[in-house]
C-alpha positions as CSV (number, residue, x, y, z in Angstrom):
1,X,-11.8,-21.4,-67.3
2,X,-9.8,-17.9,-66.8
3,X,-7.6,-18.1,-64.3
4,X,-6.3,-14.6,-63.3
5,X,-1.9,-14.6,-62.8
6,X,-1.4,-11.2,-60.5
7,X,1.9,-10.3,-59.6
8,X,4.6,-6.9,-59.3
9,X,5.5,-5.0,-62.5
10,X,9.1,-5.4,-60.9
11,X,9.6,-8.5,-60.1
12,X,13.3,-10.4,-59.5
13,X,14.0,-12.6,-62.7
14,X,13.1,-15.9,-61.2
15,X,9.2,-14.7,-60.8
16,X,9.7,-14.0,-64.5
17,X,10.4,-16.8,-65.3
18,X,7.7,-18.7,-63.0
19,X,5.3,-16.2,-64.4
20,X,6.1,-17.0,-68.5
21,X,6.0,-21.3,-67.0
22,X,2.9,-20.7,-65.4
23,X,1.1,-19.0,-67.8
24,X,2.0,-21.5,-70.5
25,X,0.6,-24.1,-68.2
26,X,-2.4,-22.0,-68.0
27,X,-2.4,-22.3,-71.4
28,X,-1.4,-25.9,-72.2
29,X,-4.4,-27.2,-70.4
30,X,-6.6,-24.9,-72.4
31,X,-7.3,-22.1,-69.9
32,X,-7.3,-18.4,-70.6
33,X,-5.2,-16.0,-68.6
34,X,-6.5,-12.7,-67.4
35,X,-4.0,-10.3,-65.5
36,X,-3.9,-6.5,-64.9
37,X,-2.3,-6.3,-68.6
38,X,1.2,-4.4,-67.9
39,X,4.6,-5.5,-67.2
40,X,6.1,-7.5,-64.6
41,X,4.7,-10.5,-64.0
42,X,1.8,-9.5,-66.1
43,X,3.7,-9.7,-69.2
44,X,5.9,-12.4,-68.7
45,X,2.3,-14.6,-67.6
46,X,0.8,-13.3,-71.1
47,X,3.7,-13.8,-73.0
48,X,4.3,-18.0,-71.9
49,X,0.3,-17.7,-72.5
50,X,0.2,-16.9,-76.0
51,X,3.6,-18.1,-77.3
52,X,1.6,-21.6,-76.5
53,X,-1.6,-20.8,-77.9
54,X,-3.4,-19.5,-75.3
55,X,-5.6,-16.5,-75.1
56,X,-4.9,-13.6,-72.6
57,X,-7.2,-10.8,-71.2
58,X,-5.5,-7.3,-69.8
59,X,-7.6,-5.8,-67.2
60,X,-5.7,-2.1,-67.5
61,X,-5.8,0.6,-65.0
62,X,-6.0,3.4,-67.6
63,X,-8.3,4.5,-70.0
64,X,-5.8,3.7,-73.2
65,X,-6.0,0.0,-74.2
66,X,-2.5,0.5,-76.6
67,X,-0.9,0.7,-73.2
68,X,-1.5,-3.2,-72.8
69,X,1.8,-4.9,-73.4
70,X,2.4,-6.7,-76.3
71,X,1.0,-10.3,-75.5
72,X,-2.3,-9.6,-74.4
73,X,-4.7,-10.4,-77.0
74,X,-7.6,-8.8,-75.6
75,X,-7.4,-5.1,-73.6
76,X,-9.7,-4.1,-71.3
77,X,-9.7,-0.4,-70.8
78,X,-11.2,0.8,-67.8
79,X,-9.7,3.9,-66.2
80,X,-10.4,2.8,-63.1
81,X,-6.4,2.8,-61.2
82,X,-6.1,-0.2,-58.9
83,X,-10.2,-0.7,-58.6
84,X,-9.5,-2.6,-61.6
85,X,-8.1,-5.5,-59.4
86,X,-11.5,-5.8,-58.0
87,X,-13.1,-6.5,-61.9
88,X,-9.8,-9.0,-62.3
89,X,-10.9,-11.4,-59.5
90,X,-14.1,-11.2,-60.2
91,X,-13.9,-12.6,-63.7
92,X,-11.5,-15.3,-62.7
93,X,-12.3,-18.7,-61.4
94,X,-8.7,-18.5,-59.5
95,X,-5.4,-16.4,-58.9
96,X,-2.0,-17.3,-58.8
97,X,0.2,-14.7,-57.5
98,X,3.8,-14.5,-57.9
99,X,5.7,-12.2,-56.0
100,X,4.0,-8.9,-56.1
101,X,3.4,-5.4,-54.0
102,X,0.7,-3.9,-52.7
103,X,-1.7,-4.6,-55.6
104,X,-1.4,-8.1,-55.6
105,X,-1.5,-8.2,-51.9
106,X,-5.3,-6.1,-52.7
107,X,-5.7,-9.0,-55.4
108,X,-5.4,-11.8,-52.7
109,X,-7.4,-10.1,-50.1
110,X,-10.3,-9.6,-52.9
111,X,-9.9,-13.2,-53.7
112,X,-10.5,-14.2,-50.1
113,X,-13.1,-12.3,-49.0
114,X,-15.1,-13.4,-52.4
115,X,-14.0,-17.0,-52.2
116,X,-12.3,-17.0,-54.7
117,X,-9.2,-20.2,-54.4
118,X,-6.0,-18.3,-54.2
119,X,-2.4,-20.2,-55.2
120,X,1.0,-17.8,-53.6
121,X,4.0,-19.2,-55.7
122,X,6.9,-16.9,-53.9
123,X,4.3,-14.4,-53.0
124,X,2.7,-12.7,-49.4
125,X,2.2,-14.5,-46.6
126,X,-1.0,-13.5,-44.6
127,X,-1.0,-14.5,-40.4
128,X,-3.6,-13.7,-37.9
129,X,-1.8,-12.0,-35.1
130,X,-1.2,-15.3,-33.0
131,X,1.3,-15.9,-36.1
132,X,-0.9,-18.8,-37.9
133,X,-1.0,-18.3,-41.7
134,X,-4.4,-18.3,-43.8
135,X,-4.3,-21.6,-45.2
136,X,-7.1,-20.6,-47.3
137,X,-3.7,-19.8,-49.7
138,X,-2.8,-22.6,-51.4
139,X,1.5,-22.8,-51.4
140,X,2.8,-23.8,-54.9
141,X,6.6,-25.5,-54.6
142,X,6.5,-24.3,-58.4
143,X,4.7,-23.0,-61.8
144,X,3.6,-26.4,-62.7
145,X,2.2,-27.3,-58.9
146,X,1.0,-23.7,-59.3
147,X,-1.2,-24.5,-62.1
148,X,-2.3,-27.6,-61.3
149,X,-3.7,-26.3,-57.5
150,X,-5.5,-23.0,-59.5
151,X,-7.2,-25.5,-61.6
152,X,-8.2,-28.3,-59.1
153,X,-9.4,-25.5,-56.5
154,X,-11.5,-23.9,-59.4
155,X,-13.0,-27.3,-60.3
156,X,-14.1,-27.7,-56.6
157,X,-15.9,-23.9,-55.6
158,X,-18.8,-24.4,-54.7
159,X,-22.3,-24.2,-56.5
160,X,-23.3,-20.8,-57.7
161,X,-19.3,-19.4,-57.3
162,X,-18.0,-17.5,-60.8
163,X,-15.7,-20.6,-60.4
164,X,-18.1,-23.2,-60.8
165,X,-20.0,-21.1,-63.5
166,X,-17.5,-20.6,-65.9
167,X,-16.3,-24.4,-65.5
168,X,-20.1,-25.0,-66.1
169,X,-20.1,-22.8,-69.1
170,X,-17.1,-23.6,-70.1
171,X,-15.5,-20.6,-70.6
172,X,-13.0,-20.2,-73.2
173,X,-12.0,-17.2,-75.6
């Protein structure tokens, strides 16, 4: 499956560090990662990604793919600014964000609104007014829990979901 790791481009070192771990899990269990292809979180997902043998797409805002960083394997140019994080979602069967700003916060709410199963590891928190949190966010103690929910949540979307068709498929690059 791809399974999309969004997070901030300035994240503390401890999200780095659960970014590299998660990606490498990603990648241990023979999933590809797909991410908005710059720093941050981005980087340090693609980087645990490929130093394990995994494959990693970068979804980038501008219209230069050399601006990827230097672990993903396949840039995706599409000059689009932050509307890219609509084609990001889209393509994944899940998201795991860790930490993050405003864009991953758009990256979750995408996610939810298209069904997509959504895993927070240190990341937004999202309450109705009353103060009750979407539970429809799946809360990750760590990288490898985070992993394991993306991938179990993916394996159970329902028929017809880009989840369950690229676990179909079996999508792998």
């Amino acid at each position: 499956m791809i399974i999309a790791v969004i997070g901030g481009s300035d994240p503390a070192p401890q999200a780095l560090e659960q970014a590299e771990a998660v990606g490498r899990g990603l990648a241990e269990r023979g999933h590809t990662v797909i991410c908005g292809g710059l720093g941050g979180v981005m980087e340090a997902a693609c980087r645990g990604a490929r130093e394990a043998g995994g494959h990693t797409i970068g979804v980038l805002p501008g219209a230069n793919p050399a601006a990827a960083n230097a672990y993903v394997e396949f840039p995706i140019a599409t000059n689009m600014g932050v509307a890219r994080n609509a084609v990001i979602v889209l393509t994944a069967a899940a998201a795991i964000a860790i930490d993050g700003s405003y864009g991953t916060l758009s990256e979750i709410a995408i996610a939810l609104n298209l069904g997509r199963p959504v895993v927070g590891l240190g990341t937004w928190r999202i309450s109705a007014d009353d103060g009750v949190e979407d539970e429809r966010i799946l809360r990750a103690a760590d990288p490898a829990q985070a992993v394991e929910l993306a991938i179990a949540a993916a394996e159970r979307a329902p028929a017809g979901s880009a989840a369950s068709s690229s676990a179909a498929a079996g999508t792998a690059l």
